[in-house]
C-alpha positions as CSV (number, residue, x, y, z in Angstrom):
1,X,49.2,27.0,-84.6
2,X,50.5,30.6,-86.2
3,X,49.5,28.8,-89.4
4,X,46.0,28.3,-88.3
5,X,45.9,31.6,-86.3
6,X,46.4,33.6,-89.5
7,X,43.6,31.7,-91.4
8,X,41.0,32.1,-88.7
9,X,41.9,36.1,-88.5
10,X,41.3,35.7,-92.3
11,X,38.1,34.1,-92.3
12,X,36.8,36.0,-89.6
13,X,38.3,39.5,-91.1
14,X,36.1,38.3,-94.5
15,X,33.5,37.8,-92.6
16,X,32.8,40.9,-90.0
17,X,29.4,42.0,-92.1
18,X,27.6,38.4,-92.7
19,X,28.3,38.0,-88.5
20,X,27.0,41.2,-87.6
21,X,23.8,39.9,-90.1
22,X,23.6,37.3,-88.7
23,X,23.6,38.7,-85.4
24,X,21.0,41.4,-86.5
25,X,18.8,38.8,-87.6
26,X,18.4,36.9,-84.5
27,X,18.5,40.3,-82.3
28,X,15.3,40.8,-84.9
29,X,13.5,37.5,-84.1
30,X,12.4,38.7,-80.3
31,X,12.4,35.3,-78.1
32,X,10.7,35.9,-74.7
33,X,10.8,33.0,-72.2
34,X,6.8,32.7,-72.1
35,X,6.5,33.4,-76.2
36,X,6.8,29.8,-77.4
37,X,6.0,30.6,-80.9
38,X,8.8,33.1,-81.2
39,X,11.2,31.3,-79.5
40,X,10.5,28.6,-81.9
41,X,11.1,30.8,-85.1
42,X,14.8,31.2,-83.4
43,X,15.0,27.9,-82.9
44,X,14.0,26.9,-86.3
45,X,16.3,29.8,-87.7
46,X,19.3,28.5,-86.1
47,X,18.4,25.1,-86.9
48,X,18.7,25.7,-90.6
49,X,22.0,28.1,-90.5
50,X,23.8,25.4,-88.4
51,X,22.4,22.0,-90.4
52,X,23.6,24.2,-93.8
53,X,27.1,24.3,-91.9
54,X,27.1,20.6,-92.0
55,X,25.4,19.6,-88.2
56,X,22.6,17.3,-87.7
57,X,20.3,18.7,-85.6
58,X,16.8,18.1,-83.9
59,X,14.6,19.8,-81.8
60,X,13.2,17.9,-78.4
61,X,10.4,19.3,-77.7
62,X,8.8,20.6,-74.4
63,X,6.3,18.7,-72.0
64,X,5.1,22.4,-71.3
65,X,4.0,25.7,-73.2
66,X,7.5,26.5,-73.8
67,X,10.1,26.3,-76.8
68,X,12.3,23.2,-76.5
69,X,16.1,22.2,-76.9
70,X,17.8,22.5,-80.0
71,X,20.8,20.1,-80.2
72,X,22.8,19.5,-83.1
73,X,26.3,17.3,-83.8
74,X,28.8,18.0,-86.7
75,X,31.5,15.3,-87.3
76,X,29.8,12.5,-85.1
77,X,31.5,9.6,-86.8
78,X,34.8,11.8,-85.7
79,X,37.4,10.5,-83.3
80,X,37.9,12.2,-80.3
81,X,35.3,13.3,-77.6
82,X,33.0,16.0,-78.5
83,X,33.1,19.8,-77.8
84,X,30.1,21.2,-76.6
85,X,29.0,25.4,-77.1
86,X,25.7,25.3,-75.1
87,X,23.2,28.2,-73.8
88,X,20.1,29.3,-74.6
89,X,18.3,30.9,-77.5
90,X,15.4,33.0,-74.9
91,X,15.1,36.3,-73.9
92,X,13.7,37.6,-70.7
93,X,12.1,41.1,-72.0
94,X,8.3,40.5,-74.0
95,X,7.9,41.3,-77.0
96,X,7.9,44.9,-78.0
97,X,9.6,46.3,-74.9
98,X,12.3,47.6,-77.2
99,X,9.8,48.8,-79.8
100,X,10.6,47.9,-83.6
101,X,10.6,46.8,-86.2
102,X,14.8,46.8,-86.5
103,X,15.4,46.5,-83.0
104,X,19.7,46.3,-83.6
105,X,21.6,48.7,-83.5
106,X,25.2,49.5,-83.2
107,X,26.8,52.9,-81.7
108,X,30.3,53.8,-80.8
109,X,30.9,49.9,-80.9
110,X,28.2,48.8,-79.0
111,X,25.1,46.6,-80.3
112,X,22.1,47.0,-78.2
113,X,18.4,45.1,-79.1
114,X,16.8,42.4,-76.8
115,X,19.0,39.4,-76.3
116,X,21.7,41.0,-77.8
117,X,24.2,40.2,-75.0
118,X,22.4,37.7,-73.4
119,X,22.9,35.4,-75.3
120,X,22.2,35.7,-78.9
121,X,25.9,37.3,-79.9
122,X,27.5,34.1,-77.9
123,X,25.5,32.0,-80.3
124,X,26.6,33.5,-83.4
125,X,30.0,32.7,-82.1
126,X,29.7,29.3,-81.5
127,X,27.9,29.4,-85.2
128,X,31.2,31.1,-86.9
129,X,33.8,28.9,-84.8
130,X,32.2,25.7,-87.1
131,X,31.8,28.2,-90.2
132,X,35.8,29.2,-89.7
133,X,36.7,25.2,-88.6
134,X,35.0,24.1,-91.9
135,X,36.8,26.4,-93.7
136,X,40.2,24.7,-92.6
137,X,38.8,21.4,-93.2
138,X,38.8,20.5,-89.0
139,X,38.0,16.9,-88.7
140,X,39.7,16.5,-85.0
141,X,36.7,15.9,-83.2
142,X,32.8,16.5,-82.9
143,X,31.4,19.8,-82.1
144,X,28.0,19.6,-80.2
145,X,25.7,22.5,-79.6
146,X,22.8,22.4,-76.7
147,X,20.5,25.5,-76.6
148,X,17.6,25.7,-74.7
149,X,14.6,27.5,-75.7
150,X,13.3,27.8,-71.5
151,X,16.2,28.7,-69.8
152,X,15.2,32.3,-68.4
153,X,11.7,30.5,-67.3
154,X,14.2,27.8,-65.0
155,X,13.6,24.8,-67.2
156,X,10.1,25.0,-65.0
157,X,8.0,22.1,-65.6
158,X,10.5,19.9,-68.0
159,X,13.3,17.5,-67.5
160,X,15.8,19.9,-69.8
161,X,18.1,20.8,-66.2
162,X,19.1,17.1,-66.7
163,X,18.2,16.9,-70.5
164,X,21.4,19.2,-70.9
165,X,23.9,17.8,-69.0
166,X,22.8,14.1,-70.8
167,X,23.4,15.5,-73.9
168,X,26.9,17.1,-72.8
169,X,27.9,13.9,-70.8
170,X,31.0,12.5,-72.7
171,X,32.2,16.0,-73.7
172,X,36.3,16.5,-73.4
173,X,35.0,20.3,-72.4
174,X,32.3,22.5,-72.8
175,X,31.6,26.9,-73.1
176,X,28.7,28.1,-72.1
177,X,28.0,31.1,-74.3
178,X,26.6,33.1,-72.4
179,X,27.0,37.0,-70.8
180,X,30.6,37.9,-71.6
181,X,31.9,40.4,-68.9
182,X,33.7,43.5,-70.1
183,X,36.6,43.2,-68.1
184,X,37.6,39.9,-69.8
185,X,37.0,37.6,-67.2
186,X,35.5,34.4,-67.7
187,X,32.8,33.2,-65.2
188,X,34.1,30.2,-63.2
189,X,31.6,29.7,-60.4
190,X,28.2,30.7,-59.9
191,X,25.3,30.5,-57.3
192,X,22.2,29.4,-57.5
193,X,18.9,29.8,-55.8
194,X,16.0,28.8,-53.8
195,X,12.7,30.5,-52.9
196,X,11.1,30.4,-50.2
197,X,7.2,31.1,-50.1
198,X,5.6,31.3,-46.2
199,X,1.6,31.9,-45.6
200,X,1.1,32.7,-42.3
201,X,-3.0,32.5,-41.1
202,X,-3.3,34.2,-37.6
203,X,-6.4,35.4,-35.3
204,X,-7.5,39.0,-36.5
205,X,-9.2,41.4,-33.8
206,X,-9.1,44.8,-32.7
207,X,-6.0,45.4,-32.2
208,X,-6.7,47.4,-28.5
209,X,-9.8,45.1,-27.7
210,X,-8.8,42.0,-28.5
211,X,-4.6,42.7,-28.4
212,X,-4.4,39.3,-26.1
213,X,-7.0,37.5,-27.8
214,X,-5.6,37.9,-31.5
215,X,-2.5,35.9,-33.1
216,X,-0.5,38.9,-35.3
217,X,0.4,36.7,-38.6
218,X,2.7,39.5,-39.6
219,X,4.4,39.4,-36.2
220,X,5.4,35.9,-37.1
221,X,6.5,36.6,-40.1
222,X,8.6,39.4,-38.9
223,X,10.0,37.0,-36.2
224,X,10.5,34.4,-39.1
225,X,12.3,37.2,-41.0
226,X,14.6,37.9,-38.2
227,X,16.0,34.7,-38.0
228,X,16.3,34.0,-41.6
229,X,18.7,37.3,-42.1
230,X,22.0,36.1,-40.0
231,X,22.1,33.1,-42.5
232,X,23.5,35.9,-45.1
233,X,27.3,34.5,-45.1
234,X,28.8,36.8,-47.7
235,X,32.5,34.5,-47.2
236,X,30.8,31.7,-48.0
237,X,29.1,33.3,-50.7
238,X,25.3,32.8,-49.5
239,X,22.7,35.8,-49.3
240,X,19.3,35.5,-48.4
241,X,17.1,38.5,-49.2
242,X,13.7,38.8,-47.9
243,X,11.3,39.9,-51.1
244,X,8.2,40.2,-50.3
245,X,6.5,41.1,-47.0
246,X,3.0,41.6,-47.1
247,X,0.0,41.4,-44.4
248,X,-2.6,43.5,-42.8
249,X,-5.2,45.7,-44.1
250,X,-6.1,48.4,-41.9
251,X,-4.9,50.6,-38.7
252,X,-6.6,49.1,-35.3
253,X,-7.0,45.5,-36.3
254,X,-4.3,42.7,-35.6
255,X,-3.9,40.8,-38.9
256,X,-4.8,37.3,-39.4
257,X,-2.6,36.8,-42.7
258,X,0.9,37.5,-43.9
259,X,3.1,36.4,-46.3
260,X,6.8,36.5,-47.1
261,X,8.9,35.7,-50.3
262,X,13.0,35.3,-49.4
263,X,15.4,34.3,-51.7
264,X,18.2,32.6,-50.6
265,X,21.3,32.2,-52.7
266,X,24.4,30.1,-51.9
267,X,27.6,28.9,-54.0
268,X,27.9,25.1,-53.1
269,X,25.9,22.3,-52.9
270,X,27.4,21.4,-49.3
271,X,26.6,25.3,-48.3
272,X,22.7,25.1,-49.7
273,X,22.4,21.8,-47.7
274,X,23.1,23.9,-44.6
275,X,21.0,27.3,-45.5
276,X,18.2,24.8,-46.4
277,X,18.5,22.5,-42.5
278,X,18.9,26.2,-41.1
279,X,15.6,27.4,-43.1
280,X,13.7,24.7,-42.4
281,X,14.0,25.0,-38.7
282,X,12.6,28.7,-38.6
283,X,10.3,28.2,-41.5
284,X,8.6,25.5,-38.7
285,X,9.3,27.5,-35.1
286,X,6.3,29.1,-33.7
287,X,7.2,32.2,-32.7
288,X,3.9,33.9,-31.8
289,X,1.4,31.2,-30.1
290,X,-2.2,30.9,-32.2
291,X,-0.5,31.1,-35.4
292,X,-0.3,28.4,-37.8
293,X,2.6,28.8,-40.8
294,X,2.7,26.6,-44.2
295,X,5.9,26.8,-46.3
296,X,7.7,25.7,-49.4
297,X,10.7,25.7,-50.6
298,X,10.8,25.7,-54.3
299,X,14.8,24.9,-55.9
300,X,15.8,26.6,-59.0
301,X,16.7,23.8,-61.8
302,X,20.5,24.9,-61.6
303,X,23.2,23.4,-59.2
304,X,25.8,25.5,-58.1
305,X,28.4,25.6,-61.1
306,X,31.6,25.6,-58.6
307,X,35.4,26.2,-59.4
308,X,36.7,22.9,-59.3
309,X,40.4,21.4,-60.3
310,X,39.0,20.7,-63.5
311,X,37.6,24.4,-63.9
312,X,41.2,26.0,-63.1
313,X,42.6,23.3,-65.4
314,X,40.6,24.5,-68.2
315,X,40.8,28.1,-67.7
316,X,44.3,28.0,-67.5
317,X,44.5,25.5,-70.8
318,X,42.3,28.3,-72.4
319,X,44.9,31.0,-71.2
320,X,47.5,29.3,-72.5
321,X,46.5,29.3,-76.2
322,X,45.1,32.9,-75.9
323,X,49.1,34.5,-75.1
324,X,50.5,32.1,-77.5
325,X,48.0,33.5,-80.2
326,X,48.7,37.2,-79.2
327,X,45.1,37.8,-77.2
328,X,45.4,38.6,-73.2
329,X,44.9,36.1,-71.0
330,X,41.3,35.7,-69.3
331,X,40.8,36.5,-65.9
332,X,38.4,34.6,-63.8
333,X,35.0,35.7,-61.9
334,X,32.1,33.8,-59.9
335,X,28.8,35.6,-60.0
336,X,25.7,35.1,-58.6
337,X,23.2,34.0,-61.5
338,X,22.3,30.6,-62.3
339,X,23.2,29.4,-65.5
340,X,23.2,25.6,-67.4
341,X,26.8,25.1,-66.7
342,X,26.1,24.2,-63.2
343,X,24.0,20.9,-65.0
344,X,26.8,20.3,-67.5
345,X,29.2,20.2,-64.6
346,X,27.2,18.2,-63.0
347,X,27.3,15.5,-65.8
348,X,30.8,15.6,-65.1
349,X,32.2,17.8,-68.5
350,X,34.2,20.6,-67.5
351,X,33.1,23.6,-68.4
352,X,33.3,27.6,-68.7
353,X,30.9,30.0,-68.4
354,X,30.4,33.7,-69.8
355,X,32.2,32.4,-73.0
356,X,29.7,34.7,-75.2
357,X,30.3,38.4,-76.4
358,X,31.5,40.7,-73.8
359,X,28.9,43.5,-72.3
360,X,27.0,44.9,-69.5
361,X,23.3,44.9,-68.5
362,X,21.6,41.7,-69.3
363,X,18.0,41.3,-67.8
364,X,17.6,45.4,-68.7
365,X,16.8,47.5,-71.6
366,X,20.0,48.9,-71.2
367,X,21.3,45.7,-72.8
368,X,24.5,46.1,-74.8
369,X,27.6,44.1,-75.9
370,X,30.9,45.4,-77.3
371,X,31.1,44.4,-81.4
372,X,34.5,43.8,-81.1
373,X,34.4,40.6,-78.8
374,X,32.3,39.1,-81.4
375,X,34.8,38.9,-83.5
376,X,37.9,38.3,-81.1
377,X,35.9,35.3,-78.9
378,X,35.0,33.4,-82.3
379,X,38.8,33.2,-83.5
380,X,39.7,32.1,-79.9
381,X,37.4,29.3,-79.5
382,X,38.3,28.2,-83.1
383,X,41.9,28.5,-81.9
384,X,41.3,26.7,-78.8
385,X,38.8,23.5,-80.6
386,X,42.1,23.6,-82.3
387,X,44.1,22.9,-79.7
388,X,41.7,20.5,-77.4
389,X,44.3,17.3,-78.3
390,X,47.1,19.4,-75.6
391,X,44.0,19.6,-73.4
């Protein structure tokens, strides 16, 4: 493994300035969730760097008005199960937010530019891993790459929350590449999310006239409200936050409408099977007579990605090739975005998540990731491909 360590520094060392090109490049091709076109042009950008690299990919396209799934194989007549790098190629900030045209840039060993940490610098990883494998002639096992092109948008209106776990099923492991966090800690847990949307209709009046006569819709709401807070249970990990709270129109009139946005947040399937018994049962109380209240409850397209035996077996497999290659070990860290490893786990692969370049502030113009990672995550996950037969 030294052996192999010292060619991977090599290659990597020889190429620092084609990465960070790379990297600028797709920084450069803006990708906003709801800009299909654009999100194409990255889709078709990678397609070409990672088919040149020796991958056969396709694109499956999207049912809706949004960019599709680029999946790709290298080595699939290999023996072995496949190793999967997965993510997505979309951004969450519209075009021009971060004006132009160059939108990378690097400073004090930061890069900033849209998507630059989330997750375009993970992708370049997973790109140079094959590059620096190639390079050594790796012929071990397959290396498969799922990135979706509507992952900030939810998956909304496609099949691509099961699409990528089908396409990772089989997998001996898989790294999610995205958001790396600056305290080197990989993400092993996450939370996912429901909304729920209430319309309340009430009996409007003047509100001293007709006080006993009226039906206050934004008194149920509030009363709905008030119940839905105590199922906040931050030692199991589930929040529920009420959003949105809107009714009424003027002083001295009781208000016939209100409506209410909460989003509720949990860590485990058996824990979002509660909240959503728990929700369900205020969501269809009465609290204020004369009121009528319709609801829905509206699941993200992520299960929770929990820390199972396999999870702490990986991380820990991970670890150990890290200290015998002379990087520190990773901590660990659950967070409470959704991500696409919660659908791989699902398919039964196991699987790490914030595997991509280390940073802070994703979802914010702030956006930056530390240059450095680039370049240290894509000679451990060659190091650790390497290694999968100990796994």
């Amino acid at each position: 493994m030294k052996e192999y360590r010292e060619q991977i520094h090599a290659y990597v060392d020889a190429h620092k300035e084609e990465m960070i090109a790379t990297w600028r490049d797709l920084v450069n091709l803006e990708g906003y969730f709801e800009e299909k076109e654009n999100v194409e042009k990255v889709a078709e950008y990678l397609k070409a760097a990672f088919e040149q690299e020796g991958f056969e990919c396709h694109i499956e396209p999207s049912p809706v008005n949004r960019a599709g799934v680029l999946v790709g194989i290298l080595g699939k007549d290999r023996p072995n199960a496949p190793v999967v790098f997965s993510g997505h190629m979309d951004t969450v900030h519209p075009t021009g937010c971060f004006g132009g045209p160059d939108l990378f840039r690097i400073e004090n060993g930061k890069a900033f530019g849209p998507g630059v940490l989330d997750m375009k610098g993970g992708i370049v990883i997973a790109l140079y891993v094959a590059k620096a494998l190639n390079q050594l002639g790796f012929n071990e096992r397959p290396i498969k790459i799922i990135f979706a092109g509507d992952e900030e948008g939810d998956h909304e209106g496609t099949d691509f929350a099961n699409y990528m776990g089908q396409q990772a099923k089989g997998a001996v492991c898989a790294f999610n590449m995205e958001t790396g966090n600056p305290e080197n800690r990989l993400c092993v847990g996450r939370k996912t999310l429901y909304n729920v949307n209430l319309k309340v209709t009430g009996v409007g009046g003047h509100s001293g006239n007709d006080f006993t006569k009226g039906a206050n819709a934004v008194h149920e709401a509030v009363m709905k409200t008030y119940h839905m807070i105590p199922l906040t249970d931050l030692n199991a990990g589930s929040t529920v936050t009420t959003s949105i709270l809107k009714g009424g129109d003027i002083v001295a009139r009781i208000p016939d409408f209100c409506e209410a946005l909460y989003d509720v947040r949990y860590a485990t399937a058996a824990e979002g099977a509660r909240l959503k018994k728990c929700v369900t049962e205020i969501m269809e109380t009465t609290y204020v007579p004369g009121t009528t209240s319709k609801y829905e409850i509206i699941e993200a397209n992520f299960p929770p990605y929990e820390e199972t035996e396999d999870v702490k077996r990986l991380l820990s497999f991970v670890n150990q090739v890290t200290e015998e290659n002379g990087f520190p070990a990773f901590g660990s860290v659950k967070l409470g975005g959704a991500s696409d490893a919660g659908n791989i786990q699902r398919a039964g692969v196991p699987v790490l998540c914030s595997c991509g370049v280390a940073g802070e502030h994703n979802h914010n113009l702030r956006e930056y990731a530390i240059v450095q990672s680039l370049f240290d995550r894509t000679e451990i996950w060659a190091l650790v491909v390497l290694a999968l037969g100990q796994f």
